[in-house]
Structures are given as structure tokens and as C-alpha cells.
C-alpha positions as a Python dict, from the first residue, in 0.01 Angstrom:
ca = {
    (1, 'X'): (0, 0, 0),
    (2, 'X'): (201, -243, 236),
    (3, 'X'): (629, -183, 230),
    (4, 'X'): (908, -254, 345),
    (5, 'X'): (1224, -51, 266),
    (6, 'X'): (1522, -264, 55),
    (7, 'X'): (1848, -201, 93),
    (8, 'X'): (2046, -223, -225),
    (9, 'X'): (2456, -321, -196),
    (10, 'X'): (2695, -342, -526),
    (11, 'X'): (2995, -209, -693),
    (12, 'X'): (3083, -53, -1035),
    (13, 'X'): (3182, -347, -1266),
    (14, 'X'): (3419, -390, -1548),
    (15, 'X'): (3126, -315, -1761),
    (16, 'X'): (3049, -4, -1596),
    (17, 'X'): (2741, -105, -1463),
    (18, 'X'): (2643, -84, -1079),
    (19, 'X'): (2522, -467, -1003),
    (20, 'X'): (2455, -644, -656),
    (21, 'X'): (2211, -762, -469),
    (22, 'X'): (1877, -600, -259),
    (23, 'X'): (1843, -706, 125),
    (24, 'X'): (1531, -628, 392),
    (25, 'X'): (1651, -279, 550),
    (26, 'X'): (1632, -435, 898),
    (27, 'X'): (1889, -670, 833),
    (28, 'X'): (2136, -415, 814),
    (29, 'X'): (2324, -447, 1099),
    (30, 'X'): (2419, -825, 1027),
    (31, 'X'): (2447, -705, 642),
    (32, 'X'): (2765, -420, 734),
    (33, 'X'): (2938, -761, 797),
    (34, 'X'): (2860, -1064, 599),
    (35, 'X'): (2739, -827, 309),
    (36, 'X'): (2507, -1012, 10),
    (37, 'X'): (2641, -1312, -175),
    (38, 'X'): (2817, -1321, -518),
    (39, 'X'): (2989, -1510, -747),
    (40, 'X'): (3271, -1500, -963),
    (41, 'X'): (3128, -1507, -1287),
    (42, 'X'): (2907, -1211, -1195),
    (43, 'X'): (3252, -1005, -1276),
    (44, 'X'): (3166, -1132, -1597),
    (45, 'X'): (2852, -1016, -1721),
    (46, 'X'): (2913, -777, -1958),
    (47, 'X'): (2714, -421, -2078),
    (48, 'X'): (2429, -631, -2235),
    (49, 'X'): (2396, -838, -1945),
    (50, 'X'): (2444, -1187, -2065),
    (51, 'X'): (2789, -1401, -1975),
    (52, 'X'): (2981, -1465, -2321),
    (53, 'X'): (3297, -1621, -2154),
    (54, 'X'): (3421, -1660, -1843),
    (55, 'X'): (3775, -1806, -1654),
    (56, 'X'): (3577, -1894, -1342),
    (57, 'X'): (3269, -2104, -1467),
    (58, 'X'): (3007, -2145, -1260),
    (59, 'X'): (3204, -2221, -922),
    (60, 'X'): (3321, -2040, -624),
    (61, 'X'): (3130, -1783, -362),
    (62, 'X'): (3231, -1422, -262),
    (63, 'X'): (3018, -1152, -116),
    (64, 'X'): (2995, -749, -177),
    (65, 'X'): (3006, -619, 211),
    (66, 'X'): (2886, -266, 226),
    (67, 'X'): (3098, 49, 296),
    (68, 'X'): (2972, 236, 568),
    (69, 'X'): (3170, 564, 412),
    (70, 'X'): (2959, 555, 93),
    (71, 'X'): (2616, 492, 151),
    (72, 'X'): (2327, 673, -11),
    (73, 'X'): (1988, 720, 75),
    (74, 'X'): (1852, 1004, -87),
    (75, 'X'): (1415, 1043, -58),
    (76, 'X'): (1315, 1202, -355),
    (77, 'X'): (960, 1333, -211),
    (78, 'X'): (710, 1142, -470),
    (79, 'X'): (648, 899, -348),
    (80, 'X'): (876, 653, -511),
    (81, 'X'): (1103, 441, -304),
    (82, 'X'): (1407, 578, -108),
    (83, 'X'): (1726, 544, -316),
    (84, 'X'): (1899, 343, -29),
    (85, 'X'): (2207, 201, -150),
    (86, 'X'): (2564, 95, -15),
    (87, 'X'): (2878, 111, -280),
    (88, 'X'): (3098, -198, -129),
    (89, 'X'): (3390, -405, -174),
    (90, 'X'): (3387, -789, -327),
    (91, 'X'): (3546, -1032, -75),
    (92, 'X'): (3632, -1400, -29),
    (93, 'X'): (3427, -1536, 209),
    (94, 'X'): (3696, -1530, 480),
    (95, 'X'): (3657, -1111, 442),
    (96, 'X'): (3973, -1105, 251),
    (97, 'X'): (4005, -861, -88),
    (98, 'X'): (3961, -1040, -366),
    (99, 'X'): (4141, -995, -628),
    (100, 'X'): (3904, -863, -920),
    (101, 'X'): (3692, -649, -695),
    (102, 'X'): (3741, -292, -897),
    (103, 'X'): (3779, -80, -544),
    (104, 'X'): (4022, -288, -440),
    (105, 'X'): (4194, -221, -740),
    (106, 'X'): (4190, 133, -642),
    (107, 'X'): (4330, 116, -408),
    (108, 'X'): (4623, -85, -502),
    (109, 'X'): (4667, 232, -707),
    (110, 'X'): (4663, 483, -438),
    (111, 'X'): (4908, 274, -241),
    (112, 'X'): (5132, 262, -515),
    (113, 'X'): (5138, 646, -572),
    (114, 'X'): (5188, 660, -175),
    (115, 'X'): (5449, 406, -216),
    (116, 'X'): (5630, 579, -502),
    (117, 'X'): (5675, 918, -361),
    (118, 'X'): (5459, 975, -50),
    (119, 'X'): (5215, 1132, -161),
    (120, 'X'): (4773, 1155, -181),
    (121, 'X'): (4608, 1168, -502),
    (122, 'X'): (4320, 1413, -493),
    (123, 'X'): (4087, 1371, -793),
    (124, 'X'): (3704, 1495, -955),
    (125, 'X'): (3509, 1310, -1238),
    (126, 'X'): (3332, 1566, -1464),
    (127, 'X'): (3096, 1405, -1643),
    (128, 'X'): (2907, 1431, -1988),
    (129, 'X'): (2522, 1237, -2058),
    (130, 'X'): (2189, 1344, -2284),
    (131, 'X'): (1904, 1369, -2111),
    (132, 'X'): (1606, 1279, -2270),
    (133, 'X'): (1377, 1509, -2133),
    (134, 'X'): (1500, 1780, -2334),
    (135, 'X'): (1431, 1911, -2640),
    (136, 'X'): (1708, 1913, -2914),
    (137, 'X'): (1689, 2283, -3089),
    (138, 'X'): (1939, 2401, -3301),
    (139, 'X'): (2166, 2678, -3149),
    (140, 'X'): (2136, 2495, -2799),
    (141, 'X'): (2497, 2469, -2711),
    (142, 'X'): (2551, 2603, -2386),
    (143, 'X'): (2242, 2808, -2395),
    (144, 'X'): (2030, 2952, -2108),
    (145, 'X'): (1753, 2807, -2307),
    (146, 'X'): (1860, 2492, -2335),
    (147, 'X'): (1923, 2562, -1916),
    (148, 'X'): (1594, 2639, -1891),
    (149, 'X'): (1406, 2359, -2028),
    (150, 'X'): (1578, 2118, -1790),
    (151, 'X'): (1621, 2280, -1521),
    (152, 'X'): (1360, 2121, -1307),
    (153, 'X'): (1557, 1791, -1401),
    (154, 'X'): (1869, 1975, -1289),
    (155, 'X'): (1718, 2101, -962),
    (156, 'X'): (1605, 1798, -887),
    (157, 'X'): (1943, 1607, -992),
    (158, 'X'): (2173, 1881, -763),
    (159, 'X'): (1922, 1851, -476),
    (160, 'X'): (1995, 1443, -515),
    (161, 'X'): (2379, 1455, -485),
    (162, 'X'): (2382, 1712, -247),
    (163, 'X'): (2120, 1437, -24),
    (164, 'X'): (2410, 1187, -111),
    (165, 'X'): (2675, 1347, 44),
    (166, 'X'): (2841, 1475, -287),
    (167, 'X'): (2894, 1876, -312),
    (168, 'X'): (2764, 1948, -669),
    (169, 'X'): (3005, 2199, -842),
    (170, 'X'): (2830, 2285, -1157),
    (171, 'X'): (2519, 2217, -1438),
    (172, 'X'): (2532, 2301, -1782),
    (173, 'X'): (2364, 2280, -2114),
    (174, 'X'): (2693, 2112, -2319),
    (175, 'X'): (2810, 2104, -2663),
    (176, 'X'): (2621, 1855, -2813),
    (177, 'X'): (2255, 1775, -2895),
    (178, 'X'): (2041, 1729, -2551),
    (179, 'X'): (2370, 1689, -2380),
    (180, 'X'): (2467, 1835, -2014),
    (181, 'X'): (2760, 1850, -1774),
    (182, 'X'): (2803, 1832, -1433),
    (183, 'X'): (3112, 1886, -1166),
    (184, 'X'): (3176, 1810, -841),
    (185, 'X'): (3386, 1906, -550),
    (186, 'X'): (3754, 1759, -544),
    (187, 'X'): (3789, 1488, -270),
    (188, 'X'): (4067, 1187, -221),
    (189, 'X'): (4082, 893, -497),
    (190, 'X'): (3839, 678, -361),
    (191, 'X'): (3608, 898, -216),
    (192, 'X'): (3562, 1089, -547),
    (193, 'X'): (3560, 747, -725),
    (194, 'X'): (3217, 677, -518),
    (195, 'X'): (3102, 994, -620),
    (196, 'X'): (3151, 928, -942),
    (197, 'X'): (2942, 613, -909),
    (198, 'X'): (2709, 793, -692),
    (199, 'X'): (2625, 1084, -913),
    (200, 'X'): (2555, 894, -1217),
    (201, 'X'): (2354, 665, -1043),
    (202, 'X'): (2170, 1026, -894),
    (203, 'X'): (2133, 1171, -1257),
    (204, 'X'): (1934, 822, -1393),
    (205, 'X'): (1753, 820, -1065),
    (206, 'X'): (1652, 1211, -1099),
    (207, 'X'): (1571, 1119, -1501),
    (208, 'X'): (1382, 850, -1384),
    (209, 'X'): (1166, 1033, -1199),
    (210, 'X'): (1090, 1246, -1458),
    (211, 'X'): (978, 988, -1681),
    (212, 'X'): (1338, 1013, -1939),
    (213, 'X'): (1654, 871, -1928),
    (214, 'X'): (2033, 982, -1843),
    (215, 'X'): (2229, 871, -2088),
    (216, 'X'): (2597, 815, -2052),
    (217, 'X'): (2728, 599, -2348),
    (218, 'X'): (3013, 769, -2502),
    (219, 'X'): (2906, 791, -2874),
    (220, 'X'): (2444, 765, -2863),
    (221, 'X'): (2468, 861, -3268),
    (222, 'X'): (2710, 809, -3485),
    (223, 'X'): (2718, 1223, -3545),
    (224, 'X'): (2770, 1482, -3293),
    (225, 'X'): (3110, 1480, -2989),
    (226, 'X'): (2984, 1246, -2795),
    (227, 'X'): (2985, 1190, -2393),
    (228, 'X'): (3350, 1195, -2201),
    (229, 'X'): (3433, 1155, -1860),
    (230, 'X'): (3706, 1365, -1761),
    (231, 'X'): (3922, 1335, -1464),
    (232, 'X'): (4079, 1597, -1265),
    (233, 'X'): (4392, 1475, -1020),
    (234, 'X'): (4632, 1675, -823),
    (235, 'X'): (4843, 1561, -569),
    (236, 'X'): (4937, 1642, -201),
    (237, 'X'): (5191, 1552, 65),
    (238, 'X'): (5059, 1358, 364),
    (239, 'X'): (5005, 1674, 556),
    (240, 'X'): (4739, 1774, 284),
    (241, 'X'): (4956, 2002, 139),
    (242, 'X'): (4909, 2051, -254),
    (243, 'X'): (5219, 1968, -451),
    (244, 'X'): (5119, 1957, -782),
    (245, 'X'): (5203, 2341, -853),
    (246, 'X'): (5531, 2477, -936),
    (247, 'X'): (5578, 2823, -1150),
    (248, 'X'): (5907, 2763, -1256),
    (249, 'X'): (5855, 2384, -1387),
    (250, 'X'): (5737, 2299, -1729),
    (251, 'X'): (5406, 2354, -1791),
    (252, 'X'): (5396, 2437, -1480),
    (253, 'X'): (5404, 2149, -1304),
    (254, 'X'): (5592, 2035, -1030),
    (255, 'X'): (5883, 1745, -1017),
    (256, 'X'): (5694, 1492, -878),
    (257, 'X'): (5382, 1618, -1099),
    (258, 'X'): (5581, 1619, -1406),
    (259, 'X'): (5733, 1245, -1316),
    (260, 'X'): (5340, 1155, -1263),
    (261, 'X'): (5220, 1316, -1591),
    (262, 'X'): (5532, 1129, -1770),
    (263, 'X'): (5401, 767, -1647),
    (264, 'X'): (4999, 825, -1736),
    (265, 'X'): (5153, 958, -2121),
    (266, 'X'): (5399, 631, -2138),
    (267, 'X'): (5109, 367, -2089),
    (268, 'X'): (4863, 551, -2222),
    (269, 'X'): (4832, 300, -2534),
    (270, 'X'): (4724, 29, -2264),
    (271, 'X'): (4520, 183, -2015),
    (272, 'X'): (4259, 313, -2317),
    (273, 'X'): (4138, 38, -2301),
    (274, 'X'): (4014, 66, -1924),
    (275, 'X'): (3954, 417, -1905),
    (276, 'X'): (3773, 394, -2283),
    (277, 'X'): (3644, 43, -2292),
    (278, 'X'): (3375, -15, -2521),
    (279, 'X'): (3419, 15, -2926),
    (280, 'X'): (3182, 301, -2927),
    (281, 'X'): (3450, 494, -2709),
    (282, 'X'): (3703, 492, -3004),
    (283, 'X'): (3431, 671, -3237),
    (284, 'X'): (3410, 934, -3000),
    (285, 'X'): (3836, 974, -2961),
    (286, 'X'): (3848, 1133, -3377),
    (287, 'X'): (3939, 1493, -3474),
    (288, 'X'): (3627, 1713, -3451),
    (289, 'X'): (3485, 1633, -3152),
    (290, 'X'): (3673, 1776, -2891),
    (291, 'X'): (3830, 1469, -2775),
    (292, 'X'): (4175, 1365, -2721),
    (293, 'X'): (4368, 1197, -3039),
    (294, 'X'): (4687, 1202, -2927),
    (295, 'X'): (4867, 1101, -2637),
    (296, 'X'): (5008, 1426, -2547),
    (297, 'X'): (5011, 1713, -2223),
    (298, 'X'): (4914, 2054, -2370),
    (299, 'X'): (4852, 2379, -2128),
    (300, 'X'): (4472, 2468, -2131),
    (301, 'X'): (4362, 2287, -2445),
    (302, 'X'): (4025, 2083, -2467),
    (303, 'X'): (4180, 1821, -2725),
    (304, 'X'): (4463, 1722, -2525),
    (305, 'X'): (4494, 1337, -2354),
    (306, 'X'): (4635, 1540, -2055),
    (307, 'X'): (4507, 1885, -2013),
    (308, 'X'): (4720, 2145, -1754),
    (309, 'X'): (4400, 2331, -1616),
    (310, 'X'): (4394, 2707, -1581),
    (311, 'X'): (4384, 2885, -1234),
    (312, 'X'): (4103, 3166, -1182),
    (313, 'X'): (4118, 3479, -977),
    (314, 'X'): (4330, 3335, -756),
    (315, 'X'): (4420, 3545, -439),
    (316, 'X'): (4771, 3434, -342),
    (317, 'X'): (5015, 3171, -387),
    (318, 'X'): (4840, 2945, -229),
    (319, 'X'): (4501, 2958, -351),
    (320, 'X'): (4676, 2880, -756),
    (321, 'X'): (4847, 2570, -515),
    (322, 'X'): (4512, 2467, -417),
    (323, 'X'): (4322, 2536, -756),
    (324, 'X'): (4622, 2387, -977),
    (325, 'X'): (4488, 2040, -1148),
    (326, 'X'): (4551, 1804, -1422),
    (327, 'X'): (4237, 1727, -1647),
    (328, 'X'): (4265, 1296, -1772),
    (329, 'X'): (4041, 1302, -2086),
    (330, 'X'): (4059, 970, -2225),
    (331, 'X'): (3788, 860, -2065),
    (332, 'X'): (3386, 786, -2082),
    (333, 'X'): (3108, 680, -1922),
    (334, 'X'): (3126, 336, -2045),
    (335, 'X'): (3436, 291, -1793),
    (336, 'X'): (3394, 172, -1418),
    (337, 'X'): (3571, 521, -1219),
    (338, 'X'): (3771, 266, -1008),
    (339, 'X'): (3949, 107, -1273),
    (340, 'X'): (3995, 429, -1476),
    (341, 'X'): (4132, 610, -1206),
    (342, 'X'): (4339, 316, -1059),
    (343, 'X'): (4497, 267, -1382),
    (344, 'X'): (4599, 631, -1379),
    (345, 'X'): (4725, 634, -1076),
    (346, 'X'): (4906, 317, -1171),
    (347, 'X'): (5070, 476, -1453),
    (348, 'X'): (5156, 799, -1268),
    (349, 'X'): (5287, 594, -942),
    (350, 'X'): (5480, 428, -1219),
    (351, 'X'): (5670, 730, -1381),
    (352, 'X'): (5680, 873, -1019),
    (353, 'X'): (5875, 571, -909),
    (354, 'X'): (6107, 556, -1252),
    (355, 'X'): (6125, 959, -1280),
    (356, 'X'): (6019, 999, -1586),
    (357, 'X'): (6066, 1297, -1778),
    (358, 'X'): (5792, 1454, -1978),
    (359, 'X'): (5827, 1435, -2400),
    (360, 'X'): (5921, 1759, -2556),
    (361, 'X'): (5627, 1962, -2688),
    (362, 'X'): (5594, 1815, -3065),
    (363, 'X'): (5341, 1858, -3345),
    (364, 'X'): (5352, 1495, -3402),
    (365, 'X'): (5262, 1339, -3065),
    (366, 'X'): (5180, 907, -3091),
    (367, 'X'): (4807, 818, -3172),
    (368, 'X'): (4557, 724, -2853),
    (369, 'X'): (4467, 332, -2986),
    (370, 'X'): (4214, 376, -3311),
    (371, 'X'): (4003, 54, -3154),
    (372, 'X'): (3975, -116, -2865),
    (373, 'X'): (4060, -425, -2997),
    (374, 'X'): (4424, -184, -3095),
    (375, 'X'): (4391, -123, -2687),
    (376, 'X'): (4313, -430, -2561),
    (377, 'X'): (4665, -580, -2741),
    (378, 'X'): (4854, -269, -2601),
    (379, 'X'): (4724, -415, -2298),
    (380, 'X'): (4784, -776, -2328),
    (381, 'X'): (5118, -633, -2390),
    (382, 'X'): (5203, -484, -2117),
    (383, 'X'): (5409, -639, -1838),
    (384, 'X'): (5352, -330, -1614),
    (385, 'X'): (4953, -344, -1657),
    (386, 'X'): (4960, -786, -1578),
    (387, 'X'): (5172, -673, -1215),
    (388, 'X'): (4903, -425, -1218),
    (389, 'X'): (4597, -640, -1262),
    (390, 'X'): (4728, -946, -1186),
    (391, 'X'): (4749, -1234, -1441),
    (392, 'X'): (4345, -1367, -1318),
    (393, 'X'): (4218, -988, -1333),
    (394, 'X'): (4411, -912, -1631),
    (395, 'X'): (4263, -1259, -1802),
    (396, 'X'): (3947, -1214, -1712),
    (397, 'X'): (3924, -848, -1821),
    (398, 'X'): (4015, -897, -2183),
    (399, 'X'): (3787, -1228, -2197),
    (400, 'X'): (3508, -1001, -2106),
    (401, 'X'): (3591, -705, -2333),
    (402, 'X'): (3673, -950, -2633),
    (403, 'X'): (3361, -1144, -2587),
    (404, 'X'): (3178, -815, -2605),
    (405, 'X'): (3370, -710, -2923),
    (406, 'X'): (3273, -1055, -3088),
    (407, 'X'): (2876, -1054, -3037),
    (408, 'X'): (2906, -669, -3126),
    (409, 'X'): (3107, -723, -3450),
    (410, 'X'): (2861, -685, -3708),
    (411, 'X'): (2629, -430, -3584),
    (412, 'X'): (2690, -125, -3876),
    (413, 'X'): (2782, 204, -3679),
    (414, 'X'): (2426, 370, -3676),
    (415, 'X'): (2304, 55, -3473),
    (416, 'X'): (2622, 2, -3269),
    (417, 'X'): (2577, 330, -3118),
    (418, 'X'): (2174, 291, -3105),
    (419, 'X'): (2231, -60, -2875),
    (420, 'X'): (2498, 127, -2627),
    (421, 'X'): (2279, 400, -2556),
    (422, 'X'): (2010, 152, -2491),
    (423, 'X'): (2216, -13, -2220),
    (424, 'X'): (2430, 321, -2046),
}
């Protein structure tokens, strides 16, 4: 049959979705330039697909332009076509940043952590889905049979990543009812960001190919724990030395750590609703389900907002320096990884610059938000998250979310979490 290879450039949206544009592969030398055309609206379409409100209307031109440092093209060997694909940047159409594009707003947030203190921020996205593929059975949690029955799918998802330039860390049967896990290898914010994007994009690709689906909404039925997205951030001097570590500092944790930690806890209550933006997120943050509550920083426990990760078999001093991480768990699948981890970083650039102090241990740590519409006004609210955002990014985000939460308003719970599955 007659082909010719497409080439495939977009970025992770508000809505979580990867959206963009297909181009002729030979054109790819003018393409690394002048990218594919967009719009502002586009920003706009939301996790169902349609455009329910919008500040920009129907004017105005941008284009995605490709980044050369995360390209995939990954040949799966049946046949099907090559997943060829460039994760890119939105720009004006004089090359400038634009102001909504969601890398961009990345890397605002590494800059201001640099800016703060001086310092990288190293971070991994570990990341929850169901595969359909697999049989549900009871006693499945974390089970070698459970392993078993999808590990073809697994091989064939590792084998992807690994052809995409990611270095897969691990595959598990998970806690819940068809649902798996998989880790990668630490890398800086935006890079691991990408591979974020990159490996959930590998994991529908491999399910795909199998004939199922990878499905990363964070609540699919109303019963069960549902699907988080956890990050894991350290930080390190210029250098590349880890500073994160410190034996003799609460918890563990170093000054500048602790400051960091401080400013992710004090705007929690408006960055939920970035890092868990859809209203099925909020049915997966309840007691039971091994998901963060509270907004609180507890030493090695699963149900914490920030969790202080454990060290193994470390060999010296070093190695724990190296292998010492903080765990972000208020997070999902239903979240774009650039603006969930460049509002963290925000936050934690913020507390780095005021030097924060971290809350005394307590029983009776503040509630996460109980909705998203709770987050969205915690949000609105705050004049750190507009500087953040800026007031056209910050307007058009809760336009989109809101206009989401009004066409979803009436679905009961059973068929709220039946239409998000259908569409992460």
C-alpha cells in the first residue's frame, strides 16, 4: 500500500491532552523552524474536545515549533505507522513565547527556583492507568499473576520508552482493579516533564497495538483508589550536586529543601486545582484510597500531600544524597506534567525565596480542596498564582475548567466517572 511517513508536532494542554497538528516527514527541516500553525482558542478545547468559552474568540495565529530535544519516533515492528512525534513549544508568530504555552510555563518555574536560591530541580512522574487488556481477578493486587497476564503489553510498553529515549525504571501490577504502575529514571524539570508526556503517550500507543486501551483518568468507577500521578523532585546546586539531603534537618531535609517543601504546603489549596484538575480528581483525594487528604509532609507515608521518600541500601553518604527525594502526590493523570510541575516549582521557588519554615507535625493538618470548583476559587484567589500565570493565562484557565464543570454538572457519579475514562 502507497505511504508516506507524517510527522506529528503538539504539546500537553490544559486539558491534559497532547493536540497539534501532522506535517509530510520531508518537510522537516523547514518544520524545526516555522513549526505547524495554531490558534489561540485551541488552548481552549477542553477534555471532551468541544470549545465551551473562550477569552480569545476566533482571532489571532501562533504556531507549535518542534523541540529537537524531545522527539520520538519509536517503530513498533507490525506494521503500523512509526510513532514519529515532536513535543514543542507554542509561539507568536515572530518566534516569541507566548504566554499560555504550558512549557513555557515550566519553565518560568525552573527559573524562578534558579532565581530564588540557585539551584536545579531534578524531578520523575510515576504514574498510575488500567489497562484494558487485563483481566480483573480478585486477589490481583500486586500479583505475579496479574504480572503475567500483561506482560506482553508491558514488554512491549518498556521496549517503547526505552525506543523514546526514556530509561524505564519499573512495571507493576498496582492496587486497584486492572491497574499498573510504571517509573522512570530521574532527569531535570523539563526533560522529565517530556517524559512524562512521552510515556503516556507510549503506554496508549503500546495498548493500542494490542487492541485495549491505557487508561489514565483519575477516578474510571466510582469504587476502587483510583489513578495518581506522583511526582518525585529533589534539588541540586549548579554543579549537579544534590542538596536536598541533610541528616540533621527535620525530616530530614535540608534548609533550602525544607524552605521548598514549606512553599508547595502554603499554596497547596490553589495549585489542586492544576495538578488535580478535573472533578473526578477530587473523588479520588477521600480517606481510603491511598491518596492525600491533607495538606501535610509526613516521612515515608503513602497518604501524605508531600511524602519524604525512603533511601535503600545505600553505600555511603553520598549515594542517600543522590537517592534522597520528595514524592508530590496531589496529582493525576487528568493534569498536563508542565503545569503540575511548574506550579510546584512555583510554590517551592516561592517559600525558597520567603524562607519558609515547615508547620509542626499535627494530627489536624488543613483539608486538600473537597472540589475543584473549592480549588479553582483558592486559585482565583491567589495573588501569587495570577504573577504566576499571568492575568490572560490565569483567565483563560479557569474559563476552561469552569466551562467544563458546567456541561459536566449533572452527570450522577457512576456516569461522571464512565465519560472521563472514555476521554483519558
Amino acid at each position: 500500500m502507497l505511504r508516506e511517513e507524517l510527522i506529528f508536532v503538539g504539546t500537553c494542554d490544559i486539558a491534559g491532552h497532547v493536540r497539534g497538528k501532522g506535517f509530510p516527514a520531508r518537510e522537516i527541516d523547514a518544520r524545526r523552524r516555522k513549526g505547524v500553525g495554531w490558534t489561540h482558542s485551541n488552548l481552549m478545547q477542553t477534555a471532551f474536545g468541544p470549545i465551551w468559552d473562550t477569552p480569545f474568540g476566533t482571532a489571532g495565529d501562533l504556531m507549535i515549533v518542534p523541540d529537537t530535544t524531545a522527539e520520538v519516533c519509536v517503530d513498533f515492528g507490525d506494521g503500523s505507522a512509526t510513532e514519529h512525534f515532536f513535543l514543542g513549544d507554542i509561539r507568536n508568530t515572530d518566534s516569541s513565547p507566548w504566554e499560555c504555552c504550558p512549557r513555557e510555563f515550566l519553565r518560568r518555574g525552573i527559573a524562578a527556583v534558579h532565581a530564588a536560591a540557585g539551584l536545579q530541580p531534578i524531578a520523575a512522574f510515576e504514574q498510575e492507568f488500567v489497562y484494558t487488556g487485563s483481566e480483573d481477578r480478585p486477589g490481583d493486587a500486586y500479583a505475579l499473576g496479574a504480572f503475567r497476564r500483561a506482560c506482553t503489553f508491558g514488554e512491549t510498553f518498556v521496549a517503547a520508552m526505552r525506543a523514546a529515549g526514556i530509561v524505564p525504571d519499573s512495571f507493576l501490577a498496582e492496587y486497584g482493579a486492572r491497574q499498573f504502575e510504571f517509573t522512570v529514571a530521574p532527569a531535570p524539570a523539563l526533560a522529565a516533564a517530556d517524559h512524562a508526556v512521552i510515556a503516556r503517550e507510549m503506554a496508549r500507543a503500546a495498548a493500542f497495538r494490542h487492541g485495549h486501551r491505557a487508561v489514565f483518568s483519575p477516578m474510571p468507577a466510582p469504587e476502587g483508589v483510583g489513578n495518581g500521578v506522583h511526582i518525585h523532585m529533589s534539588l541540586r546546586e549548579a554543579p549537579g550536586r544534590p542538596v536536598t539531603h541533610d541528616p540533621t534537618g527535620m525530616l530530614g531535609l535540608s534548609t533550602p529543601a525544607q524552605h521548598f517543601c514549606a512553599g508547595v504546603l502554603y499554596h497547596l489549596p490553589a495549585i489542586t486545582a492544576v495538578t488535580a484538575p478535573s472533578p473526578v480528581s477530587y473523588l479520588r483525594l477521600t480517606p481510603n484510597r491511598w491518596a492525600p487528604t491533607a495538606i501535610n509532609i509526613v516521612q515515608q507515608d503513602r497518604g501524605a500531600a508531600l511524602r519524604v521518600c525512603p533511601v535503600f541500601a545505600a553505600a555511603d553518604p553520598d549515594d542517600v544524597a543522590r537517592q534522597f527525594n520528595i514524592e508530590f502526590r496531589v496529582c493525576d493523570g487528568a493534569a498536563s506534567p508542565y503545569l503540575a510541575l511548574g506550579a510546584v516549582l512555583f510554590a517551592g521557588a516561592d517559600g525558597l525565596r520567603q524562607k519558609l519554615a515547615l508547620p509542626a507535625p499535627s494530627e489536624h493538618a488543613p483539608a486538600l480542596p473537597r472540589t475543584l470548583d473549592d480549588a479553582l476559587q483558592a486559585m482565583e484567589a491567589s495573588e501569587a498564582v495570577r504573577a504566576w500565570f499571568g492575568p490572560v493565562f490565569l483567565e483563560a484557565y479557569l474559563r476552561h475548567k469552569r466551562s467544563e464543570l458546567a456541561h459536566v454538572a449533572e452527570y450522577a457519579v457512576a456516569e461522571l466517572c464512565h465519560r472521563y475514562a472514555d476521554v483519558y
